[in-house]
SEFIZA-3560 file (N, C-alpha, C; in Angstrom, 3 decimals):
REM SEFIZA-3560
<numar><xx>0.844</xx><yy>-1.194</yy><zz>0.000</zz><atom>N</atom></numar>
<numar><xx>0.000</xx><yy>0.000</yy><zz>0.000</zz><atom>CA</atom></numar>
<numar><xx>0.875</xx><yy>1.237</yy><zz>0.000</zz><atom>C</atom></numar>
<numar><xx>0.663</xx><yy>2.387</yy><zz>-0.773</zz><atom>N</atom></numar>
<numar><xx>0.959</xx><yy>3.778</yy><zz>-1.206</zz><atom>CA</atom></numar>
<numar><xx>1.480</xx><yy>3.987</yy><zz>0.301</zz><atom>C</atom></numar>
<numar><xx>0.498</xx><yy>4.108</yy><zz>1.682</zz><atom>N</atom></numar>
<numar><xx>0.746</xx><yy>4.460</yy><zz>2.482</zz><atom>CA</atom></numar>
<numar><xx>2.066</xx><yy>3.980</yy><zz>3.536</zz><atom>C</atom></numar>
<numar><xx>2.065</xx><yy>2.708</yy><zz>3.003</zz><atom>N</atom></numar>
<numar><xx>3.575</xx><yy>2.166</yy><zz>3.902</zz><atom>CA</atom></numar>
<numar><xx>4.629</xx><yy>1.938</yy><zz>3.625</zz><atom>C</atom></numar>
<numar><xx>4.795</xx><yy>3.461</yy><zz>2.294</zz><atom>N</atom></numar>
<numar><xx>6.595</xx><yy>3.493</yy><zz>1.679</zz><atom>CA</atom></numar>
<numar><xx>6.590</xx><yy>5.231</yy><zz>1.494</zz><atom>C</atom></numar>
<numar><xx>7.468</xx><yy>4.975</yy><zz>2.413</zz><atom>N</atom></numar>
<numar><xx>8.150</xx><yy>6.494</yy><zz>2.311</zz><atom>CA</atom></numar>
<numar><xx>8.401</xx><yy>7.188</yy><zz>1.472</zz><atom>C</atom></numar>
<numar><xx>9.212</xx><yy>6.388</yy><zz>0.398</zz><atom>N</atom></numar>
<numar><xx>9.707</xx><yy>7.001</yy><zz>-1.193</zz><atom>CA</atom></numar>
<numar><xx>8.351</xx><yy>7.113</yy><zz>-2.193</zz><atom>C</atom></numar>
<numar><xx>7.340</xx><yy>6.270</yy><zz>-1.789</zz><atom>N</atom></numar>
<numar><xx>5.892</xx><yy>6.988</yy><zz>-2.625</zz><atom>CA</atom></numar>
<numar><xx>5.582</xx><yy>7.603</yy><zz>-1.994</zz><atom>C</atom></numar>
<numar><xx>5.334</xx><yy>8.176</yy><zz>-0.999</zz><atom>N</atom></numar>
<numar><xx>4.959</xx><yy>9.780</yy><zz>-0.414</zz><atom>CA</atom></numar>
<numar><xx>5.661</xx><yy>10.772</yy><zz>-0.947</zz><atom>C</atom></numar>
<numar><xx>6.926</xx><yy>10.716</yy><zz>-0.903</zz><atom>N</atom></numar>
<numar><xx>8.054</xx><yy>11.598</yy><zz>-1.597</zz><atom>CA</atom></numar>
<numar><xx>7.834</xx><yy>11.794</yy><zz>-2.946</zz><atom>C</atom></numar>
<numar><xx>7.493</xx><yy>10.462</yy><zz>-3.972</zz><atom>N</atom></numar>
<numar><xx>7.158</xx><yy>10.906</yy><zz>-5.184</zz><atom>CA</atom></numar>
<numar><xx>5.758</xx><yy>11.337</yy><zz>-5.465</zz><atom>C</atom></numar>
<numar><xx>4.546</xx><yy>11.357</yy><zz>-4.558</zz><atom>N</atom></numar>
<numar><xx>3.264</xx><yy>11.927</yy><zz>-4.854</zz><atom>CA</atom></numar>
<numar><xx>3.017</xx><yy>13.340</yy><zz>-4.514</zz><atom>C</atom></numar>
<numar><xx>4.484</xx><yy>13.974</yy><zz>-3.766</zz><atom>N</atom></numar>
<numar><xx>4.321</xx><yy>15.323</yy><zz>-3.514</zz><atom>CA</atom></numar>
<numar><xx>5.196</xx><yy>15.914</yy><zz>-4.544</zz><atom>C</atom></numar>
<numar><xx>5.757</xx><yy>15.407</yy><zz>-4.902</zz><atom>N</atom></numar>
<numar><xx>6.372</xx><yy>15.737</yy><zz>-6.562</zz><atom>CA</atom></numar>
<numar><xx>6.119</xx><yy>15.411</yy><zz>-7.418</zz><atom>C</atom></numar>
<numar><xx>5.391</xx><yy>14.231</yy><zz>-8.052</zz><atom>N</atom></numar>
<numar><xx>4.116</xx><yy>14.299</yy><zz>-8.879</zz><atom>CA</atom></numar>
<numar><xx>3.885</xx><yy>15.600</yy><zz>-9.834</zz><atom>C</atom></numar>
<numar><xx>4.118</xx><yy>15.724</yy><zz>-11.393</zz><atom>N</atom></numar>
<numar><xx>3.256</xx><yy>16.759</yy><zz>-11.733</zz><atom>CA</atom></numar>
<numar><xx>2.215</xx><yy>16.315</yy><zz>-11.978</zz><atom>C</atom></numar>
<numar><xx>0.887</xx><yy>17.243</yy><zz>-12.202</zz><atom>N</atom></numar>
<numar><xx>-0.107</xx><yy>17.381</yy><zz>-12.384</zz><atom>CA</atom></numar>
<numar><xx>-0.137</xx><yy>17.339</yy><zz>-14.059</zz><atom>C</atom></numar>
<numar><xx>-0.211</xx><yy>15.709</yy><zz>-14.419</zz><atom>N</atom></numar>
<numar><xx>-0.414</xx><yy>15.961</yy><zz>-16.622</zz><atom>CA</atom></numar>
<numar><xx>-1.292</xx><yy>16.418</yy><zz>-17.090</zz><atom>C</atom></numar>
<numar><xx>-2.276</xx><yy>16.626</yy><zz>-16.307</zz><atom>N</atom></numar>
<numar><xx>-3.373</xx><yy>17.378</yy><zz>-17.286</zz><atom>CA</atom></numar>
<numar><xx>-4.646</xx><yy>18.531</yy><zz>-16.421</zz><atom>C</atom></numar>
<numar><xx>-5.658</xx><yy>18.845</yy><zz>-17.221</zz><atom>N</atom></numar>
<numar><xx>-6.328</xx><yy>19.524</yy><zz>-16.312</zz><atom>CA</atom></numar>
<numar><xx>-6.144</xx><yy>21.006</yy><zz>-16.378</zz><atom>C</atom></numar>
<numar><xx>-6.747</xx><yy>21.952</yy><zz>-15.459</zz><atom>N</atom></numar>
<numar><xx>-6.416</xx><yy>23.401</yy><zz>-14.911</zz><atom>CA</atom></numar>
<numar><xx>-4.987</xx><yy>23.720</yy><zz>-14.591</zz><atom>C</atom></numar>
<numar><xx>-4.544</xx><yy>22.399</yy><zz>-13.796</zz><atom>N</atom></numar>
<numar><xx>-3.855</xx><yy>23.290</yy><zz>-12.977</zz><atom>CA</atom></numar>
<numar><xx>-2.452</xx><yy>22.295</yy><zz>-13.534</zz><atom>C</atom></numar>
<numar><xx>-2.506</xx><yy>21.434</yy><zz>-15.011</zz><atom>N</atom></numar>
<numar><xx>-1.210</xx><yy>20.913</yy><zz>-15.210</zz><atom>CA</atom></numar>
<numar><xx>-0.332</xx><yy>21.996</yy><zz>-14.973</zz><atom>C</atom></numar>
<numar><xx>0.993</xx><yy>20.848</yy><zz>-14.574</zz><atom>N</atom></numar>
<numar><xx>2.605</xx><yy>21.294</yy><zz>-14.316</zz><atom>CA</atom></numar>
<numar><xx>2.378</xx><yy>21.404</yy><zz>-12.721</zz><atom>C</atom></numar>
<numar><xx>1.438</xx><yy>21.591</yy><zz>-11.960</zz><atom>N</atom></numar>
<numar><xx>1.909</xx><yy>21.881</yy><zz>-10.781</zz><atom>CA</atom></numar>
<numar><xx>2.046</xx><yy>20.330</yy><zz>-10.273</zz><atom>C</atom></numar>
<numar><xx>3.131</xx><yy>20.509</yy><zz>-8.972</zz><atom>N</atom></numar>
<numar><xx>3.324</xx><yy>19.485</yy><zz>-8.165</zz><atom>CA</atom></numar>
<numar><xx>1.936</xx><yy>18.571</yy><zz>-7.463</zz><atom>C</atom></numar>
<numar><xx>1.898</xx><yy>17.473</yy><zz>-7.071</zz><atom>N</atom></numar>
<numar><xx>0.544</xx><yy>17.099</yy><zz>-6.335</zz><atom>CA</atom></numar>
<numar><xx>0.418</xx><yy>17.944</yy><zz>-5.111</zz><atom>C</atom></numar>
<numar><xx>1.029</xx><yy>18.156</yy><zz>-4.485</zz><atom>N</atom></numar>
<numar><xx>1.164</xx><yy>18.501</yy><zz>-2.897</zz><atom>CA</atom></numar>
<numar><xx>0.314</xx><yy>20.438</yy><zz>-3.405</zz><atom>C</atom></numar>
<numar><xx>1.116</xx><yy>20.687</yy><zz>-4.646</zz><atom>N</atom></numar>
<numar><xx>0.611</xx><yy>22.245</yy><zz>-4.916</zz><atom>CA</atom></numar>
<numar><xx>-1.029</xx><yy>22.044</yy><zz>-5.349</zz><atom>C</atom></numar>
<numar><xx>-1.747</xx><yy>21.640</yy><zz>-5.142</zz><atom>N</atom></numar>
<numar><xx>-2.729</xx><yy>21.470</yy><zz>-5.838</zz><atom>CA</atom></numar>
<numar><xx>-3.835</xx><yy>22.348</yy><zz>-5.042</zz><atom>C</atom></numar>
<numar><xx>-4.777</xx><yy>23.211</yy><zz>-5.158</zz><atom>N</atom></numar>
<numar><xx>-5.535</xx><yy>23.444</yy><zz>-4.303</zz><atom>CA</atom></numar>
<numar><xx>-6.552</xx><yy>22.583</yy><zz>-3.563</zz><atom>C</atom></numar>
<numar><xx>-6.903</xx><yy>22.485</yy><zz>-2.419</zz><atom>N</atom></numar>
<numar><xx>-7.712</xx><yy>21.412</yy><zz>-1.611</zz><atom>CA</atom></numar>
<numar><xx>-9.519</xx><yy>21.236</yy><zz>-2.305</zz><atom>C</atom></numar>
<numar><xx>-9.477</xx><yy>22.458</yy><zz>-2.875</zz><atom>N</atom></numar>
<numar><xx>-11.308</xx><yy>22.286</yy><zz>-3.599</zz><atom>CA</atom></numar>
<numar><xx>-10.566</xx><yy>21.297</yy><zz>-4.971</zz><atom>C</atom></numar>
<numar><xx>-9.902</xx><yy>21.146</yy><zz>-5.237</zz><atom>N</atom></numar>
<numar><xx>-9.864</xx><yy>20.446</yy><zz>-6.507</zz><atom>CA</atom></numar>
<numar><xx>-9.569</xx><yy>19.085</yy><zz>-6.464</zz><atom>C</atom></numar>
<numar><xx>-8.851</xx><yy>18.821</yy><zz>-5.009</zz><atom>N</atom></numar>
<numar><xx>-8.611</xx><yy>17.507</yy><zz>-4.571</zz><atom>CA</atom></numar>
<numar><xx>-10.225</xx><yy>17.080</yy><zz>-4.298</zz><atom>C</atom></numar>
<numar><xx>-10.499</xx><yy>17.917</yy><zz>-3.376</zz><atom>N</atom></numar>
<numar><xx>-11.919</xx><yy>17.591</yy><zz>-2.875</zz><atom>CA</atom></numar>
<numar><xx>-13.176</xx><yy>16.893</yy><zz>-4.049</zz><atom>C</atom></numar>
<numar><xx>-12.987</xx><yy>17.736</yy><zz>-5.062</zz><atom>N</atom></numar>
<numar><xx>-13.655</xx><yy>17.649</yy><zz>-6.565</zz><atom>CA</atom></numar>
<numar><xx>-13.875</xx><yy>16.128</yy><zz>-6.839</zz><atom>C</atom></numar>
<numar><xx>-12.635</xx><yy>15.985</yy><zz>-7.062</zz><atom>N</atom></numar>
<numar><xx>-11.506</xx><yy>14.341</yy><zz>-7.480</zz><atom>CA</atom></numar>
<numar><xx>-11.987</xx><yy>13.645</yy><zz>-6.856</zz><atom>C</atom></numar>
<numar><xx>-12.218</xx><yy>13.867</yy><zz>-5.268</zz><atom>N</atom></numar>
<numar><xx>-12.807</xx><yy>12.981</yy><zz>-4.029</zz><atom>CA</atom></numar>
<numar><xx>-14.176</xx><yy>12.402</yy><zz>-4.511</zz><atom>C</atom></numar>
<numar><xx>-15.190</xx><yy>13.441</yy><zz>-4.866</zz><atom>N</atom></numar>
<numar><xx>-16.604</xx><yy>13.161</yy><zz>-5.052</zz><atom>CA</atom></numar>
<numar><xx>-16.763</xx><yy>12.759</yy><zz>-6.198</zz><atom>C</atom></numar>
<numar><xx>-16.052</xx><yy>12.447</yy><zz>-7.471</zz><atom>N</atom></numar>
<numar><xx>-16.195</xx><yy>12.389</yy><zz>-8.417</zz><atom>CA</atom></numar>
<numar><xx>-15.372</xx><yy>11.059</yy><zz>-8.889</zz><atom>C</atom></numar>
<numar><xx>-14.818</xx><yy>10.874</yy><zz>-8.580</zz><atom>N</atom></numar>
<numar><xx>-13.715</xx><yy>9.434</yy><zz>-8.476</zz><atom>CA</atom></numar>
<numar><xx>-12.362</xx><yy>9.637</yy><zz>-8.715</zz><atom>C</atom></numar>
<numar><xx>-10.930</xx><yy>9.225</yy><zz>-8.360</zz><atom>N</atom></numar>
<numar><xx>-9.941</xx><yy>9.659</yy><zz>-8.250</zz><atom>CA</atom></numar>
<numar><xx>-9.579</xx><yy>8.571</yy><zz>-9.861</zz><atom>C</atom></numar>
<numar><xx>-8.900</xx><yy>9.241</yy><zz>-10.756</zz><atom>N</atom></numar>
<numar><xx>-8.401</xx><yy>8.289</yy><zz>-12.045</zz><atom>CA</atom></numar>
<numar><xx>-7.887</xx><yy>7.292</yy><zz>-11.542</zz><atom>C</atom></numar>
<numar><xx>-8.011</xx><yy>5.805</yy><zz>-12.511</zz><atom>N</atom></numar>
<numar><xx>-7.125</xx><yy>4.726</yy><zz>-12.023</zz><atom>CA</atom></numar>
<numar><xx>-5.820</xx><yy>4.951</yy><zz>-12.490</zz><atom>C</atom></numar>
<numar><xx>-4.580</xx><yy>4.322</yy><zz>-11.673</zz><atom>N</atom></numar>
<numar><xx>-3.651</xx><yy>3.640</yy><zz>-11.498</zz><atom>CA</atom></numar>
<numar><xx>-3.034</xx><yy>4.649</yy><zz>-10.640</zz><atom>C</atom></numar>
<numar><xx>-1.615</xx><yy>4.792</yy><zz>-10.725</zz><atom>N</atom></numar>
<numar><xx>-0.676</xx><yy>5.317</yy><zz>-10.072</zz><atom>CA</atom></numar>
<numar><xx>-1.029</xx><yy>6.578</yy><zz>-9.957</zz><atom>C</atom></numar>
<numar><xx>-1.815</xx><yy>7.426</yy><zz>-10.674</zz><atom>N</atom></numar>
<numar><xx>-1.791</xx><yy>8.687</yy><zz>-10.110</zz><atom>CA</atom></numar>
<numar><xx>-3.284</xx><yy>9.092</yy><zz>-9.483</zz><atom>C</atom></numar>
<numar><xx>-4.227</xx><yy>7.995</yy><zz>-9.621</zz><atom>N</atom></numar>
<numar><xx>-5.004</xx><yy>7.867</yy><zz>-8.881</zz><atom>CA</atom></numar>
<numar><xx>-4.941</xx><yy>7.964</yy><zz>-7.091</zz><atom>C</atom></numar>
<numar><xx>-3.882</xx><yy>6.801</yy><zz>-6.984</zz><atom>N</atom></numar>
<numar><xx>-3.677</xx><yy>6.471</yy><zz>-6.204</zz><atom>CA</atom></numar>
<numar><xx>-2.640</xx><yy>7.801</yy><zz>-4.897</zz><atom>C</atom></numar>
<numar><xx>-1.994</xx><yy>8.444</yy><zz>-5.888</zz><atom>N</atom></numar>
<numar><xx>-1.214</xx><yy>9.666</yy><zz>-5.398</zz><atom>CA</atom></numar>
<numar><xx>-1.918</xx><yy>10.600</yy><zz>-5.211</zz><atom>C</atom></numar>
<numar><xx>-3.364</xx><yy>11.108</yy><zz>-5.902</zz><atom>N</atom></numar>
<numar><xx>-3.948</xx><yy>11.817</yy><zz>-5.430</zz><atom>CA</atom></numar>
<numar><xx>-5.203</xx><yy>11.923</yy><zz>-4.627</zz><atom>C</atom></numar>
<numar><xx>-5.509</xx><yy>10.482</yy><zz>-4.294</zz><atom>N</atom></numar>
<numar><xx>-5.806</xx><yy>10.426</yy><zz>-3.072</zz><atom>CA</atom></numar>
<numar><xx>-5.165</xx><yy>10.323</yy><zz>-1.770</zz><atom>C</atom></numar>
<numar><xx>-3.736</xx><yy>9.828</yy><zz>-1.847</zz><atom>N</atom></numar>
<numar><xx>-2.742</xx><yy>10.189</yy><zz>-0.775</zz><atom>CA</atom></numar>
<numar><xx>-2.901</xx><yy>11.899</yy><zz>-0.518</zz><atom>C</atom></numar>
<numar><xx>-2.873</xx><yy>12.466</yy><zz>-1.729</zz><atom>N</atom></numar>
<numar><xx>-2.432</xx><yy>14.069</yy><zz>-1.449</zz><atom>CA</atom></numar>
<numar><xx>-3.682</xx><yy>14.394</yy><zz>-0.915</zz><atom>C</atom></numar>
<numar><xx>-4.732</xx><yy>14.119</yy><zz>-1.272</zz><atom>N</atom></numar>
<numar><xx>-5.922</xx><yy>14.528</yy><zz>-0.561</zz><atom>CA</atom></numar>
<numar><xx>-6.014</xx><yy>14.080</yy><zz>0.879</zz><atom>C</atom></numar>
<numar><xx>-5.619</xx><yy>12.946</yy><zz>1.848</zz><atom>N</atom></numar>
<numar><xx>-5.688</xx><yy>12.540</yy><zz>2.608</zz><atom>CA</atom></numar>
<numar><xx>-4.810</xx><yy>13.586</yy><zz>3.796</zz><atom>C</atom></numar>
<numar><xx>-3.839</xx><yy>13.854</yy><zz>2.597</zz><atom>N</atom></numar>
<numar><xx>-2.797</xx><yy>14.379</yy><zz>3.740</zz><atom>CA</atom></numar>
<numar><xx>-3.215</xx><yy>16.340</yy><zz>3.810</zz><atom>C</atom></numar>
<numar><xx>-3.813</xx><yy>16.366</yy><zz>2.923</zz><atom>N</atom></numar>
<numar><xx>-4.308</xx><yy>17.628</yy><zz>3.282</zz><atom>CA</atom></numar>
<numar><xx>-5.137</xx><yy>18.374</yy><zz>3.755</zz><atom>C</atom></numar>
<numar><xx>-6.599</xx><yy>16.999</yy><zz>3.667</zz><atom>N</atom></numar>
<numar><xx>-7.666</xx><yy>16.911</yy><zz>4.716</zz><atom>CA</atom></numar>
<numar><xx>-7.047</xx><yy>16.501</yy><zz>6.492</zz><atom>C</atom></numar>
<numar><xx>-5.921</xx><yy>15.977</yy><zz>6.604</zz><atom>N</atom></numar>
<numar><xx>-5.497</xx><yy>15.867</yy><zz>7.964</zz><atom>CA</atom></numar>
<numar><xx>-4.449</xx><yy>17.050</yy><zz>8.312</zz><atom>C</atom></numar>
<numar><xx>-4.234</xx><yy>18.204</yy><zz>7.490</zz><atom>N</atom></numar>
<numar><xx>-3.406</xx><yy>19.301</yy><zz>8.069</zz><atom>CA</atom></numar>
<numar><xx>-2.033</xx><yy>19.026</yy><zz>7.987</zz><atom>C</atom></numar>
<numar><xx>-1.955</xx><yy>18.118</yy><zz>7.359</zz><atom>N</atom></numar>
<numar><xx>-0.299</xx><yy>17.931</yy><zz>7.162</zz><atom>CA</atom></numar>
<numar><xx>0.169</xx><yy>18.447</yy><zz>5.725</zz><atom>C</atom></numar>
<numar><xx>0.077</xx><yy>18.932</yy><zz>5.299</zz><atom>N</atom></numar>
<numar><xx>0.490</xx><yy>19.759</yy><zz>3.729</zz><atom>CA</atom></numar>
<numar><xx>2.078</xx><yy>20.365</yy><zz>4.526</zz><atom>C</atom></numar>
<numar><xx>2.045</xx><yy>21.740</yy><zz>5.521</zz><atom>N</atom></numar>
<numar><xx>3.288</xx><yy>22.178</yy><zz>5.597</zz><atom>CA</atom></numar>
<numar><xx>3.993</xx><yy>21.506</yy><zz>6.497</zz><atom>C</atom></numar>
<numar><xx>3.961</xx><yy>20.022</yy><zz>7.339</zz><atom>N</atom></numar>
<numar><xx>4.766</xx><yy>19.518</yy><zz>7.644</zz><atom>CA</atom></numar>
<numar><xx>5.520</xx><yy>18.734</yy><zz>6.325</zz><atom>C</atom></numar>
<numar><xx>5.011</xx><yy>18.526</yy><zz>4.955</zz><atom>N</atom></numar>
<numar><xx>6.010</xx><yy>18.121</yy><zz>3.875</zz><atom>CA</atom></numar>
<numar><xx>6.361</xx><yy>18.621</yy><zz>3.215</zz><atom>C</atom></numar>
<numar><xx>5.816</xx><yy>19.923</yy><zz>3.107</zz><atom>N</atom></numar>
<numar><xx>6.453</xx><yy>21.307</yy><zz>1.981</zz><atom>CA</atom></numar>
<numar><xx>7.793</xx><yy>21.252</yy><zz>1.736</zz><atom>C</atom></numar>
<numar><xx>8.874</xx><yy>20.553</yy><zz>2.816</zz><atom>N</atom></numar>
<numar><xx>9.835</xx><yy>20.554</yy><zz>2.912</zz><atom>CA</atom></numar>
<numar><xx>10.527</xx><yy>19.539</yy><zz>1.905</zz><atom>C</atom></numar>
<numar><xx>9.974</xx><yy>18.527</yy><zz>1.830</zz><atom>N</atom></numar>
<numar><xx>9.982</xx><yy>16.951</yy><zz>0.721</zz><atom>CA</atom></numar>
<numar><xx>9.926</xx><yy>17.833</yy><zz>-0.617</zz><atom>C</atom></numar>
<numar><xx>9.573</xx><yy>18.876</yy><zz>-1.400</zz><atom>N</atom></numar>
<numar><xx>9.179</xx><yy>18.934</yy><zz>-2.118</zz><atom>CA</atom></numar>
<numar><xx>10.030</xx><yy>19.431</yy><zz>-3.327</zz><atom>C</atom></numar>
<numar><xx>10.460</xx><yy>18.775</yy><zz>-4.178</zz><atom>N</atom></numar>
<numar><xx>12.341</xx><yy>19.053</yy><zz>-5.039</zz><atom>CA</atom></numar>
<numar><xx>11.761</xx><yy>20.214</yy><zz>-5.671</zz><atom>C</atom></numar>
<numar><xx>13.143</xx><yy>20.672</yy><zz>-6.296</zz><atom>N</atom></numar>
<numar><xx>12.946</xx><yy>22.160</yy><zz>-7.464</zz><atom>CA</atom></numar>
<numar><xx>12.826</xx><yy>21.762</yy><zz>-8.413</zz><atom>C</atom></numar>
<numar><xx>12.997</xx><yy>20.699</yy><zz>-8.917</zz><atom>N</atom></numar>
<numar><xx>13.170</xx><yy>20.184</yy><zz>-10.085</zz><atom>CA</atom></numar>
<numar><xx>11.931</xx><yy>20.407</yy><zz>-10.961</zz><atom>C</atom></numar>
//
């Protein structure tokens, strides 16, 4: 599970965003109404499905700027 590896947390907050409004941004940059959106509407299958319901999870629990820090320049 997504949730019990460190290095997929690390890559779902760096994650770009391929398509959509708000492509190019990081997952973690995403605004919370749009995660929320995704929530009620169904999250896409596979891997980035799966990352952006992590990012939603972690931002409905207030943890966004405890990982701001995880987040590369690249």
């Amino acid at each position: 599970m997504i949730l019990n590896d460190q290095q997929a947390l690390v890559d779902a907050i760096n994650q770009v965003m391929p398509f959509g409004k708000y492509a190019g941004r990081k997952l973690l940059q995403l605004p919370e109404p749009y995660l929320v959106w995704f929530h009620s509407k169904g999250f896409p299958e596979g891997k980035l499905g799966q990352q952006l319901a992590l990012i939603y999870e972690v931002k409905l629990n207030g943890l966004e700027t405890m990982l701001k820090p995880l987040l590369t320049t690249k």
